[in-house]
C-alpha positions as a Markdown table, in Angstrom:
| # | Residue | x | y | z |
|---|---|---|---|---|
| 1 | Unk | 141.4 | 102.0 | 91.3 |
| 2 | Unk | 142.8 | 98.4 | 92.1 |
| 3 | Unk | 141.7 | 98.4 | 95.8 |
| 4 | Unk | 139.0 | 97.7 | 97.6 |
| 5 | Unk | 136.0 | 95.0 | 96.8 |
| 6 | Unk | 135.0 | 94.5 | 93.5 |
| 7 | Unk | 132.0 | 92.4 | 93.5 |
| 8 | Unk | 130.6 | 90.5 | 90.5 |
| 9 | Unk | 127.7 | 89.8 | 90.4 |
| 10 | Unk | 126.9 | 86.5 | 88.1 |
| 11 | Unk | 128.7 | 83.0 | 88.0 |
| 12 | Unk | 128.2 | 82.8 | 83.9 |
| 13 | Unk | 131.3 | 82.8 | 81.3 |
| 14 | Unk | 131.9 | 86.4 | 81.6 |
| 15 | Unk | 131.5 | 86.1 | 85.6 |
| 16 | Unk | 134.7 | 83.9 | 85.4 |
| 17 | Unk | 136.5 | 85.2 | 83.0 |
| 18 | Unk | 135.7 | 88.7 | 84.5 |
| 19 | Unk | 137.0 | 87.7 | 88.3 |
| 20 | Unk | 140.0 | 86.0 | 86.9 |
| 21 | Unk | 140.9 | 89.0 | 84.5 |
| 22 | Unk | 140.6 | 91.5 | 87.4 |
| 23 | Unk | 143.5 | 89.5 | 89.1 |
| 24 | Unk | 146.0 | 89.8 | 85.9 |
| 25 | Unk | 144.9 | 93.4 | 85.5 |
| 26 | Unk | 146.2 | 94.5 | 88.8 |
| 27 | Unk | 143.1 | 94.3 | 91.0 |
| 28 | Unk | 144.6 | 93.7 | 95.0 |
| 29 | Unk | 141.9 | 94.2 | 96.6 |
| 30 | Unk | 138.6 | 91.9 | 97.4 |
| 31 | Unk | 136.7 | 89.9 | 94.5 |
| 32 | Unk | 133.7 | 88.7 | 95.3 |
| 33 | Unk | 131.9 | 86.2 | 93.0 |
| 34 | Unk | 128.6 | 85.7 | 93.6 |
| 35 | Unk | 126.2 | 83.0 | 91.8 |
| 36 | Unk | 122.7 | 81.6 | 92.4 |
| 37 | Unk | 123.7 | 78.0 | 90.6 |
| 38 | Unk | 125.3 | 75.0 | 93.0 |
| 39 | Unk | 128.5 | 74.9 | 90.9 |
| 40 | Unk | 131.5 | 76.9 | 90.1 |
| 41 | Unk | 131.2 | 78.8 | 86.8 |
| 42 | Unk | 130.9 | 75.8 | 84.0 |
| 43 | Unk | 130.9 | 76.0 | 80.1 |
| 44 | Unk | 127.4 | 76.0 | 79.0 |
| 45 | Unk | 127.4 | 74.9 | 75.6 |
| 46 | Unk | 128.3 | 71.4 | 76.3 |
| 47 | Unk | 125.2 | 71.2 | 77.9 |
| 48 | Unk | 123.0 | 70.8 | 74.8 |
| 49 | Unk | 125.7 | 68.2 | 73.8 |
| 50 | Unk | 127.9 | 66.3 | 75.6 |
| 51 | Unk | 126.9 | 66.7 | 79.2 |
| 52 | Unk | 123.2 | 66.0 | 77.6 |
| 53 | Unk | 124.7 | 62.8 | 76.4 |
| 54 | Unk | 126.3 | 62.3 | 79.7 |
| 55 | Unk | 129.8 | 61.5 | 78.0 |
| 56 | Unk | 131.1 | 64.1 | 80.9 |
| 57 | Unk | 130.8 | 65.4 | 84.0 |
| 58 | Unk | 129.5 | 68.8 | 85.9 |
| 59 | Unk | 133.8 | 68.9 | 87.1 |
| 60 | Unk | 135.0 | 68.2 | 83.6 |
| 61 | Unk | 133.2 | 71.1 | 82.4 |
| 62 | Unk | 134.4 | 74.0 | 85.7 |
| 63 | Unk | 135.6 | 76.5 | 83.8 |
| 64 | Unk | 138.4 | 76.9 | 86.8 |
| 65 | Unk | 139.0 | 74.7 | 88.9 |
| 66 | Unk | 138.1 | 75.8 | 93.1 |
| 67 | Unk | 142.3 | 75.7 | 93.6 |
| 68 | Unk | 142.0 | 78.5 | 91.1 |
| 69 | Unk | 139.7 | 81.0 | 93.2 |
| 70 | Unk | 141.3 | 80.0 | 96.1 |
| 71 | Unk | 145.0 | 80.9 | 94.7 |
| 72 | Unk | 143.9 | 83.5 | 93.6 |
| 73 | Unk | 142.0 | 84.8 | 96.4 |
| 74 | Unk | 138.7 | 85.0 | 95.2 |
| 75 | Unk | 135.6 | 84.6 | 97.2 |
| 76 | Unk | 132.9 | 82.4 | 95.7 |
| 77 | Unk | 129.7 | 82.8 | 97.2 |
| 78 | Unk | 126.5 | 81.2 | 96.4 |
| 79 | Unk | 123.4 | 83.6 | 96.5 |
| 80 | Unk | 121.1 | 85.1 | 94.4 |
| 81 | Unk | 121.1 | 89.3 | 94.2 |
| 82 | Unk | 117.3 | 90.8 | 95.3 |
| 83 | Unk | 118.4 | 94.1 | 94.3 |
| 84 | Unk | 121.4 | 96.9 | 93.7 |
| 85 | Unk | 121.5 | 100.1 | 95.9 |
| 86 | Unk | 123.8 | 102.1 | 94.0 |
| 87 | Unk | 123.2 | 105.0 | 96.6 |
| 88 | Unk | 125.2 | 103.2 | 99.5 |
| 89 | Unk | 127.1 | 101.1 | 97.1 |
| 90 | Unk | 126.1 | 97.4 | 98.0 |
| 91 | Unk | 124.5 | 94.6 | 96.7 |
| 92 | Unk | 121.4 | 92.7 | 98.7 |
| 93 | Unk | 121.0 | 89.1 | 98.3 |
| 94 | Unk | 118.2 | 87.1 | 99.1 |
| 95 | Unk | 119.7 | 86.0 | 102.4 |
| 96 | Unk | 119.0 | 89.2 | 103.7 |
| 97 | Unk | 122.7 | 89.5 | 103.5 |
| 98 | Unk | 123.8 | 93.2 | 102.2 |
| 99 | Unk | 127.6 | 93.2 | 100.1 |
| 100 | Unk | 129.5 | 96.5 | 100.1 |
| 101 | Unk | 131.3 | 97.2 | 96.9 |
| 102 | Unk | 133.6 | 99.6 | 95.3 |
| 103 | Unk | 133.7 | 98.4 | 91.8 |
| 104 | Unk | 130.4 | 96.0 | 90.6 |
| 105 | Unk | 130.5 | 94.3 | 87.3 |
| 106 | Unk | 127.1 | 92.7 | 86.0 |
| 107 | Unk | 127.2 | 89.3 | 84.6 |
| 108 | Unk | 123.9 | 88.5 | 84.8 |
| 109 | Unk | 123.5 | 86.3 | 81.7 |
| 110 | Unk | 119.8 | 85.4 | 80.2 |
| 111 | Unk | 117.3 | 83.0 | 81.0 |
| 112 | Unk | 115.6 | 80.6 | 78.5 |
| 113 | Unk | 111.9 | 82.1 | 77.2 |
| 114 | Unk | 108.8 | 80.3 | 78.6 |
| 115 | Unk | 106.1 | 79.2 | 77.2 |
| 116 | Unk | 102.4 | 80.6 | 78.5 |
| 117 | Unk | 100.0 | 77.9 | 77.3 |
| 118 | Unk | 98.1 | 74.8 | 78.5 |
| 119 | Unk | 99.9 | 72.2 | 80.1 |
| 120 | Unk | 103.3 | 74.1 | 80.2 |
| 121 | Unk | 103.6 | 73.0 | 84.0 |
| 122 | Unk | 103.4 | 69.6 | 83.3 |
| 123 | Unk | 106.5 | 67.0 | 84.3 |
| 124 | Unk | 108.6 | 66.2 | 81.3 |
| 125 | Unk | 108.3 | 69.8 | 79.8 |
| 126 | Unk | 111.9 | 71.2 | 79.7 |
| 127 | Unk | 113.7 | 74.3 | 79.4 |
| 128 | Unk | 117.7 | 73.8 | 78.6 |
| 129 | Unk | 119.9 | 76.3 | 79.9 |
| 130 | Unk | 121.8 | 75.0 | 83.4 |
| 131 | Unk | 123.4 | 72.1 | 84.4 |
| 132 | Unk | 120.1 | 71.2 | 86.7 |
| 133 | Unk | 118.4 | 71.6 | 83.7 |
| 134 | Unk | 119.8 | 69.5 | 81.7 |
| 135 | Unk | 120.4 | 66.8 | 84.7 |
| 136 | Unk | 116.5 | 67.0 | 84.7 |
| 137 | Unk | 116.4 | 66.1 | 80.7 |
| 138 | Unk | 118.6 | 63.0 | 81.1 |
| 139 | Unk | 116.4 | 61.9 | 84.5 |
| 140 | Unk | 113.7 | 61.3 | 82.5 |
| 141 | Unk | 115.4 | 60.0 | 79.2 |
| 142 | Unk | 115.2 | 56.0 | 80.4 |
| 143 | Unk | 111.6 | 56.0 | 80.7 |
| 144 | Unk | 110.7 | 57.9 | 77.7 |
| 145 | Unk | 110.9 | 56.7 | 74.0 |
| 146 | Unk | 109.5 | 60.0 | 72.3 |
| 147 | Unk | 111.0 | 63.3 | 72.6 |
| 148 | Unk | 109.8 | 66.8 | 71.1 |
| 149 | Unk | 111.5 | 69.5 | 70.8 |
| 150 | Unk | 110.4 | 73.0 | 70.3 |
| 151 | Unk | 112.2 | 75.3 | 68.4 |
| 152 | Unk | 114.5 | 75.0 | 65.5 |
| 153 | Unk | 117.5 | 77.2 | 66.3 |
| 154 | Unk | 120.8 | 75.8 | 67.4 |
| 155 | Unk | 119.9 | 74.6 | 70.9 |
| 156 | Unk | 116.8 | 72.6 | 69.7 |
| 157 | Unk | 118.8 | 71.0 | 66.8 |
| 158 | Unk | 121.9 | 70.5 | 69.1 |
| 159 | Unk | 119.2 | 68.4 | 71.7 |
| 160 | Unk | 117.7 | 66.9 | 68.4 |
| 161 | Unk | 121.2 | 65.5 | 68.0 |
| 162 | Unk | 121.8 | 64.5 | 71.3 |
| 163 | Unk | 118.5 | 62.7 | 72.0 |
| 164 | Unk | 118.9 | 60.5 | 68.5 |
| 165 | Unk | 122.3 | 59.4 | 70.1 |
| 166 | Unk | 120.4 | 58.5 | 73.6 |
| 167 | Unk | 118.6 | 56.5 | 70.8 |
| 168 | Unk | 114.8 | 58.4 | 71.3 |
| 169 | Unk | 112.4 | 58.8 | 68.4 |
| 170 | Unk | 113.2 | 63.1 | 67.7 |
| 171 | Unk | 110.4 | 65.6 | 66.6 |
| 172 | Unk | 111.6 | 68.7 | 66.2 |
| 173 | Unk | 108.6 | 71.8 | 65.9 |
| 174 | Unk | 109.2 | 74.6 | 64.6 |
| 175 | Unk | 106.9 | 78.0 | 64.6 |
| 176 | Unk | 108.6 | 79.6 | 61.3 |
| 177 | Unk | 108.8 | 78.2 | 57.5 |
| 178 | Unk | 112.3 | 77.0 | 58.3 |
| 179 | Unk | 114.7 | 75.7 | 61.0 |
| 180 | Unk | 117.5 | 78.4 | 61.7 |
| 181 | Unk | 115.7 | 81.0 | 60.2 |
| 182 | Unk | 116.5 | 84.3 | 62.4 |
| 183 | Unk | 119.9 | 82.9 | 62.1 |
| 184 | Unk | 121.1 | 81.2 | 58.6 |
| 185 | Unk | 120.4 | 81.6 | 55.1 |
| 186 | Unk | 118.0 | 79.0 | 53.7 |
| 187 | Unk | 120.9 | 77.1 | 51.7 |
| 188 | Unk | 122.0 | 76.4 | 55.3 |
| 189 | Unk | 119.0 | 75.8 | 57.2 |
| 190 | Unk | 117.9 | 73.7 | 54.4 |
| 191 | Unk | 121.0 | 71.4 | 54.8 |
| 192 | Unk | 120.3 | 71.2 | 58.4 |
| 193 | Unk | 117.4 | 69.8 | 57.9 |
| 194 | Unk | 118.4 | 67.0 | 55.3 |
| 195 | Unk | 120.8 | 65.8 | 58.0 |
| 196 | Unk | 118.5 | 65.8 | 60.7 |
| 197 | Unk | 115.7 | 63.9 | 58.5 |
| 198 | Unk | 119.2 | 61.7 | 57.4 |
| 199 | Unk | 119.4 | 60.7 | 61.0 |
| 200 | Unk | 115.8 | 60.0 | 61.6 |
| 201 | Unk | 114.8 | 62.9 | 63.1 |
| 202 | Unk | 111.1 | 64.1 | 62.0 |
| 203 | Unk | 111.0 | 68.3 | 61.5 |
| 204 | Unk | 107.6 | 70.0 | 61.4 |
| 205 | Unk | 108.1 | 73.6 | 60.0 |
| 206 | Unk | 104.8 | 76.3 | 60.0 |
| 207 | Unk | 104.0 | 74.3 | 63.3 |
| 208 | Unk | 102.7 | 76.3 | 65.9 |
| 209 | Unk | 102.4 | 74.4 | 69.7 |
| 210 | Unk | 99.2 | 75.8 | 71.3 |
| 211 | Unk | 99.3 | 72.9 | 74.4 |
| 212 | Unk | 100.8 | 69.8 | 76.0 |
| 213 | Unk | 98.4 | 67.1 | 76.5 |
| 214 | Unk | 98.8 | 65.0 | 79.6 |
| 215 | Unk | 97.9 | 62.2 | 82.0 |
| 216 | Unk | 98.4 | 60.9 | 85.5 |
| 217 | Unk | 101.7 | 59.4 | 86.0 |
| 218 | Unk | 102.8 | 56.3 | 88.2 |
| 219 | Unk | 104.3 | 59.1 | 90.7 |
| 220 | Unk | 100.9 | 61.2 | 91.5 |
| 221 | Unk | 101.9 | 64.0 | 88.8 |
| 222 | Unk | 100.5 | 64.9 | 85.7 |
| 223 | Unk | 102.9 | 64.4 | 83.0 |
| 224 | Unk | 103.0 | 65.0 | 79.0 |
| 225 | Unk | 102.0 | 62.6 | 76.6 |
| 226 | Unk | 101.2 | 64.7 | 73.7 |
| 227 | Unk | 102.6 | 68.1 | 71.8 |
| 228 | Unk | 99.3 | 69.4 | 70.4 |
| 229 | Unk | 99.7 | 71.7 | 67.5 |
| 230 | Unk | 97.7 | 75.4 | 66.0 |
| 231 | Unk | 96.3 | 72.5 | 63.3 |
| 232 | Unk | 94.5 | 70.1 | 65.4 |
| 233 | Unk | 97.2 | 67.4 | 65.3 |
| 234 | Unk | 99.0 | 65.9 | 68.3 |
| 235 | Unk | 102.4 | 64.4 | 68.1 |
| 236 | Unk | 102.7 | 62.0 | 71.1 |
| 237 | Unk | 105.6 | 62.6 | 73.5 |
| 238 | Unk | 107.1 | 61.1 | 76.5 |
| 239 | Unk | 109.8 | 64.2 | 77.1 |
| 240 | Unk | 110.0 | 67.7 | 75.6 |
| 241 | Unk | 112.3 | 70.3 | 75.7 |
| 242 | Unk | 111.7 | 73.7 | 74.8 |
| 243 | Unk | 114.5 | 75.9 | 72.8 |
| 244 | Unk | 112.3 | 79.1 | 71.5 |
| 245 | Unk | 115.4 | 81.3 | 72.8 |
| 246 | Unk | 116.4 | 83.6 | 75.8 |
| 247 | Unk | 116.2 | 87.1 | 77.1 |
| 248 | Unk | 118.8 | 88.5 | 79.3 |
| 249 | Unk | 118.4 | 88.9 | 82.8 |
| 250 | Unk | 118.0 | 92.5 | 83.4 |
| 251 | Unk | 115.8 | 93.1 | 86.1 |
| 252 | Unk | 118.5 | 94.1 | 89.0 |
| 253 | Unk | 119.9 | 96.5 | 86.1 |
| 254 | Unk | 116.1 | 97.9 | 85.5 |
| 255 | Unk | 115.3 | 98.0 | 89.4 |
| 256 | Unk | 118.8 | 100.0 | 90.1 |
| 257 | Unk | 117.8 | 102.7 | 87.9 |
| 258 | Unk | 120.9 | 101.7 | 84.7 |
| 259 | Unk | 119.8 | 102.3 | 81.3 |
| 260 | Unk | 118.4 | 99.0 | 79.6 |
| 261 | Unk | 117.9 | 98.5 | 75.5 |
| 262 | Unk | 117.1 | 94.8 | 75.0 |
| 263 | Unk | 120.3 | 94.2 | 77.5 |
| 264 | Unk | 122.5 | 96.5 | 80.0 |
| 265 | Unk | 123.7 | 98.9 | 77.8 |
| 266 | Unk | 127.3 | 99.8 | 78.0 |
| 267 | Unk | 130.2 | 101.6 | 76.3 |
| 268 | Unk | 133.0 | 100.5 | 74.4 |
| 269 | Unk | 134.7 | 100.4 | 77.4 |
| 270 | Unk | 132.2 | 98.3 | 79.4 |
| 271 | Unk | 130.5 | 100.8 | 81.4 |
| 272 | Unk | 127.1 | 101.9 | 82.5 |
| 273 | Unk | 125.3 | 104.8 | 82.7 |
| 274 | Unk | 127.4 | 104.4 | 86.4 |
| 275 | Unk | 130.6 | 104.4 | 86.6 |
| 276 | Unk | 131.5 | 102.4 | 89.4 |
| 277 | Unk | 129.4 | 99.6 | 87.4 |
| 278 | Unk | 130.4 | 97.6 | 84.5 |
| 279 | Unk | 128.6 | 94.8 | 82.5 |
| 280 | Unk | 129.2 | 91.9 | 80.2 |
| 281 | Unk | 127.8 | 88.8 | 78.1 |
| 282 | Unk | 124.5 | 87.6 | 77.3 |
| 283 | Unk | 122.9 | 90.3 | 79.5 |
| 284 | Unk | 125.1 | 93.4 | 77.2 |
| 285 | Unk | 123.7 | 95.4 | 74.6 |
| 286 | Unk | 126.5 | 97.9 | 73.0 |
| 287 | Unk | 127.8 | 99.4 | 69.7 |
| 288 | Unk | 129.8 | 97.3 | 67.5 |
| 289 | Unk | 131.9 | 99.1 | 65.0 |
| 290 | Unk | 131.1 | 96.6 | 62.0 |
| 291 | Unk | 127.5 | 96.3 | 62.9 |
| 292 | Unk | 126.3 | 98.3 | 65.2 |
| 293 | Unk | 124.0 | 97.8 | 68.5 |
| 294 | Unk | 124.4 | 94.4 | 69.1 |
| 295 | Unk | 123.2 | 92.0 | 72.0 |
| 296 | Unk | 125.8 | 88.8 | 71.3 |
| 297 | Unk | 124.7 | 85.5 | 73.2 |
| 298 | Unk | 128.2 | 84.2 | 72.6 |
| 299 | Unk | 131.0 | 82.5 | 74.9 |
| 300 | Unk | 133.8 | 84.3 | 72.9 |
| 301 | Unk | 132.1 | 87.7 | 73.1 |
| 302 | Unk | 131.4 | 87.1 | 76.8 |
| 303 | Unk | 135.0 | 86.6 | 77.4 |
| 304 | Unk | 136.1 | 89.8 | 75.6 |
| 305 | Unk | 133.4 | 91.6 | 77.3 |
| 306 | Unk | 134.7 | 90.7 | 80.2 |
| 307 | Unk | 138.6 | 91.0 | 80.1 |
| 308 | Unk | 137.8 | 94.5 | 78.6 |
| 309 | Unk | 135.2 | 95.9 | 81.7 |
| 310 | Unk | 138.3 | 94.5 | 83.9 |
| 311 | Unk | 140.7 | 96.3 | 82.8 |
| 312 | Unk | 138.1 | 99.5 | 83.0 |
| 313 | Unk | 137.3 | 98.7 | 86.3 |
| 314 | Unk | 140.8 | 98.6 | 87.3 |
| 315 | Unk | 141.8 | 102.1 | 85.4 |
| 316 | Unk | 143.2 | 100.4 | 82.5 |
| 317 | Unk | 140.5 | 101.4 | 79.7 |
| 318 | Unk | 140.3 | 99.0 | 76.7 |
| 319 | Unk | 138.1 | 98.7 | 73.8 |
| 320 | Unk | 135.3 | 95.6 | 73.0 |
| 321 | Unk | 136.6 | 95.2 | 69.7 |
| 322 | Unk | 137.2 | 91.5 | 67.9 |
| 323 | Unk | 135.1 | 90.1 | 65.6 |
| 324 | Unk | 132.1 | 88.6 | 66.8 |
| 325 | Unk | 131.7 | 84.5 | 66.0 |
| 326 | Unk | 129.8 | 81.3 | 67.5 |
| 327 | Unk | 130.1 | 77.6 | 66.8 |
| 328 | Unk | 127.8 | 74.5 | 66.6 |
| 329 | Unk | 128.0 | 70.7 | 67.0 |
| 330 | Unk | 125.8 | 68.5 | 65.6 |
| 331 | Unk | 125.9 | 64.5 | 65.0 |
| 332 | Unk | 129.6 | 65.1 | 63.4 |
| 333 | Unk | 129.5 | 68.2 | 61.9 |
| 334 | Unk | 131.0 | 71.4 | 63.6 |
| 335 | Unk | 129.6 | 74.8 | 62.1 |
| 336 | Unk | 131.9 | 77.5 | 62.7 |
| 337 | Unk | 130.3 | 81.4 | 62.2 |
| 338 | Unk | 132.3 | 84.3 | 61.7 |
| 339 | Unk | 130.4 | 87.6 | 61.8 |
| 340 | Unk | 126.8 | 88.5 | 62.0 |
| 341 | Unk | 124.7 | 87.8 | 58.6 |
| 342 | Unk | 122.0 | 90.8 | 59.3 |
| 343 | Unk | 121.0 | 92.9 | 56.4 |
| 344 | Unk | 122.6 | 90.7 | 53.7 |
| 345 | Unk | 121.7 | 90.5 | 50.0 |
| 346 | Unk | 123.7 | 88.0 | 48.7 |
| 347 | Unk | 125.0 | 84.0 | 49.2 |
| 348 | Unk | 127.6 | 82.8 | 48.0 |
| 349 | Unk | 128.1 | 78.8 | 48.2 |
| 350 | Unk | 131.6 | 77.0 | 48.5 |
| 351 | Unk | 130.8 | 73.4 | 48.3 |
| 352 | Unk | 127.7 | 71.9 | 47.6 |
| 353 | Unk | 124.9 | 71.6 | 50.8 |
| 354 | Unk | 122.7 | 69.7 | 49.2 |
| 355 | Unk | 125.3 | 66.6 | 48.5 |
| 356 | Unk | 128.4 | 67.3 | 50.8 |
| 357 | Unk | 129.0 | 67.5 | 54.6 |
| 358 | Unk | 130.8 | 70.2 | 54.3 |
| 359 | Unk | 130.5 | 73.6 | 52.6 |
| 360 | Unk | 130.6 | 77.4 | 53.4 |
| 361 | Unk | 128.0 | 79.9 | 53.2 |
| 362 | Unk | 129.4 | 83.6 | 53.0 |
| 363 | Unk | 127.3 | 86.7 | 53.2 |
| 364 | Unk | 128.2 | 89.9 | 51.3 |
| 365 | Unk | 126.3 | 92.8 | 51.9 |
| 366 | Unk | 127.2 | 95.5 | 48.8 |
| 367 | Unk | 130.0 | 93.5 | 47.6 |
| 368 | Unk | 131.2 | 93.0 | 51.2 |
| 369 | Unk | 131.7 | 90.3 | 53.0 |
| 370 | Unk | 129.9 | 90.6 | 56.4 |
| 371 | Unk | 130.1 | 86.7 | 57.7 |
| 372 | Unk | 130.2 | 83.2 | 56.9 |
| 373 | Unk | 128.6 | 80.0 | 57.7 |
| 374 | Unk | 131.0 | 76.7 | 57.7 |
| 375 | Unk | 130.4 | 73.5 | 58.5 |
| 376 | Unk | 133.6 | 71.2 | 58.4 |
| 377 | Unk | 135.4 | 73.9 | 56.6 |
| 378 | Unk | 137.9 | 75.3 | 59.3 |
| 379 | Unk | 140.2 | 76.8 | 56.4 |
| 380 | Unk | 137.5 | 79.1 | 54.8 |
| 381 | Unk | 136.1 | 79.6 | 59.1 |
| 382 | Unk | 139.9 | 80.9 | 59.3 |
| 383 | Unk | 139.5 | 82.8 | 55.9 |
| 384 | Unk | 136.6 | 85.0 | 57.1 |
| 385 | Unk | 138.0 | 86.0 | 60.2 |
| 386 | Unk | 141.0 | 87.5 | 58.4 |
| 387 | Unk | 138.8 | 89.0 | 56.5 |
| 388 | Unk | 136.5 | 90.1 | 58.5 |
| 389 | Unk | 138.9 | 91.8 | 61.2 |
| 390 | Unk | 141.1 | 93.1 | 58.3 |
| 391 | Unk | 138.7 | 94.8 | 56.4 |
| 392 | Unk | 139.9 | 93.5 | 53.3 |
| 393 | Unk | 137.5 | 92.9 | 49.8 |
| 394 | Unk | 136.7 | 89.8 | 48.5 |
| 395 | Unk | 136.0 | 88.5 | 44.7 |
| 396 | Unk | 132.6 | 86.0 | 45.0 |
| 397 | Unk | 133.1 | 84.2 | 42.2 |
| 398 | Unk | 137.0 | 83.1 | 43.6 |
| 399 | Unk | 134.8 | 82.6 | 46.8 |
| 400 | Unk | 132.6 | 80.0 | 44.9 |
| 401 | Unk | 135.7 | 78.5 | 42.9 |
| 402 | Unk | 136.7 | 74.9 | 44.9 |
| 403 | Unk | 139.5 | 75.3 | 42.8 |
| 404 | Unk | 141.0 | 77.9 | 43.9 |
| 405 | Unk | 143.3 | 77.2 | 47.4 |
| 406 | Unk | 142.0 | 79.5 | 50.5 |
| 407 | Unk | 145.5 | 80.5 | 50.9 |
| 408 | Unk | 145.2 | 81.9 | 47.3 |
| 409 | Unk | 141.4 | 83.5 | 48.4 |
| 410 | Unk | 143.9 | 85.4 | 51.6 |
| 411 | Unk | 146.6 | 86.2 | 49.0 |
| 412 | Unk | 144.0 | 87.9 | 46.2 |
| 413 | Unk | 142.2 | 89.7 | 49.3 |
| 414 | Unk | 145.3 | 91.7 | 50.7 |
| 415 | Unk | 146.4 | 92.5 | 46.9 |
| 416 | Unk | 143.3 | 93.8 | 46.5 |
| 417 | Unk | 143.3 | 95.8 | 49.6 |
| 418 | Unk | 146.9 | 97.0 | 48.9 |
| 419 | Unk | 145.6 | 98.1 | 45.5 |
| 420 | Unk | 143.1 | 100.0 | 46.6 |
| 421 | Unk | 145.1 | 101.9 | 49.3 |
| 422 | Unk | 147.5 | 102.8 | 46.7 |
């Protein structure tokens, strides 16, 4: 089918790239892009970075321009969905309005997780996740001079970074022995945390945050002043933001009856347990070839996602198949990731992390290399991914040897392969 209304229901990455990719896969008939956020579908991860720092603007960051939609004759409407009746094939929003659709694709994306404890309400506690959120953060950066952040995974280091360069004193708390750890192997997180400390940011690992402390404020609200911690202690704070991860929003997909395992859970092919509905990004859970059922929180992934339940939707099946990988900035180091590290039993270092700025961290799992960790390495980033996608072996000690060119590391690999094919 490429007639009719296909609705999308989600203004995220893949609810742009999803729209758009309907278009150049043959879809004529309606798209309707629906989103609950006052913007035009923007890229998020600046958010933690430079629209934090407020080097850019909400405009800089569209993902498409309005020209774009309106060329290419797609409706954006600003709503939020109540519920899907898959029975008579529409979508109520809470305007009481009811859409009609023919084809719906799910792009509902995930939601930052909440704390539950004492003086979580107060003003100056923050969650990072939207533009408003992050508009809030910078509001009340001028009047604050100490800044907590909870969590040590890549958003709470990326606002560690940001809020040294708004020139706040940075505590970052973190619930686990290590920063990064679901994430990174401790050579890496351990790096992380030198250049963090290097810029004068304080890091606080086993520290669990059982309540914010607060007191009146000039404007009638209670507001924080304190982080107190599982120990006793209290670490005094003017502004906090809390980075403890997200869960995908799911509860449209739930509520309309769709099978749900940690996220939407589709085929290869981006489709539900309905046909008429497909799903992508954040909010996804499906089977990845090289490493099985995955939920990716990924702008890359999102995109694929997305290009691939278009062409489904418009009768043009593909397959969600390249090689999952992420990047982070921090002060000026760029950390590329290609692949997913689970289930490894062996690290092997290029470069030095507790001296250089630059290194990478590759992962073999029975001799295999499964991903790769690399911070202002964009050759051995580019390595991996060849690697990865290829299927091709690897020789760790080569990996190891700075000596050795990464050209030569690409040439040895495909030998190898040929070798063994032979």
């Amino acid at each position: 089918m490429t007639s009719g209304r296909a609705v999308v229901l989600g203004a995220s990455h893949a609810g742009a790239q999803l729209s758009a990719a309907l278009r150049s896969s043959g879809w004529t008939g309606e798209i309707v892009l629906i989103g609950d956020e006052p913007h035009l579908p923007y890229h998020r991860p600046p958010m933690s970075k430079t629209y934090l720092a407020d080097a850019v603007g909400i405009d800089d960051l569209l993902i498409r321009g309005p020209e774009f939609y309106a060329t290419k004759g797609i409706e954006f409407r600003r709503a939020r969905a109540e519920r899907i009746d898959r029975d008579a094939k529409r979508v109520v929003l809470d305007d009481g309005e009811a859409v009609a659709y023919d084809r719906l694709a799910l792009c509902l994306g995930a939601s930052p997780v909440r704390l539950s404890i004492p003086g979580a309400e107060l003003s100056g506690v923050h969650y990072l996740r939207t533009a408003e959120d992050v508009e809030a953060i910078r509001a009340d950066v001028p009047g604050s001079s100490r800044a907590v952040i909870v969590g040590g995974g890549y958003i709470g280091l990326e606002t560690a970074a940001s809020l040294r360069k708004l020139g706040l004193d940075v505590t970052v708390v973190e619930a686990a022995d290590r920063v990064l750890k679901r994430v990174t192997a401790p050579q890496v997180a351990d790096f992380y945390r030198r250049i963090h400390e290097a810029e004068g940011v304080r890091v606080r690992t086993d520290a669990a945050v059982v309540a914010f402390d607060g007191d009146a404020s000039g404007d009638g609200t209670e507001r924080v002043r304190a982080v107190r911690l599982g120990d006793g202690e209290t670490i005094p704070a003017d502004l906090v933001v809390v980075g403890i991860g997200v869960r995908p929003n799911v509860a449209p997909a739930i509520d309309a009856g769709l099978d749900v395992d940690d996220g939407i859970v589709v085929d290869a092919q981006g489709r539900t347990n309905d046909p008429d509905i497909t799903a992508a990004g954040d909010c996804v859970t499906y089977h990845d070839t090289r490493y099985g059922k995955v939920r990716l929180e990924s702008v890359p992934s999102a995109g694929e996602q997305a290009k691939v339940a278009a062409a489904t939707m418009c009768g043009k099946p593909a397959t969600i198949s390249a090689l999952p990988w992420f990047w982070s900035d921090q002060y000026d180091l760029k950390l590329q990731i290609a692949g997913l590290n689970t289930g490894y039993d062996r690290v092997v270092l290029r470069g030095d992390p507790t001296s250089d700025r630059e290194f990478a961290c590759f992962y073999l799992r029975d001799g295999e290399l499964i991903a790769a960790d690399c911070v202002n390495r964009p050759q051995e980033f580019m390595f991996a991914k060849r690697v990865l996608s290829q299927g091709l072996p690897v020789d760790p000690e080569q990996l190891a040897d700075l000596s050795v060119p990464v050209a030569d590391l690409l040439d040895a690999a495909k030998k190898k392969a040929s070798l063994a094919s032979t």
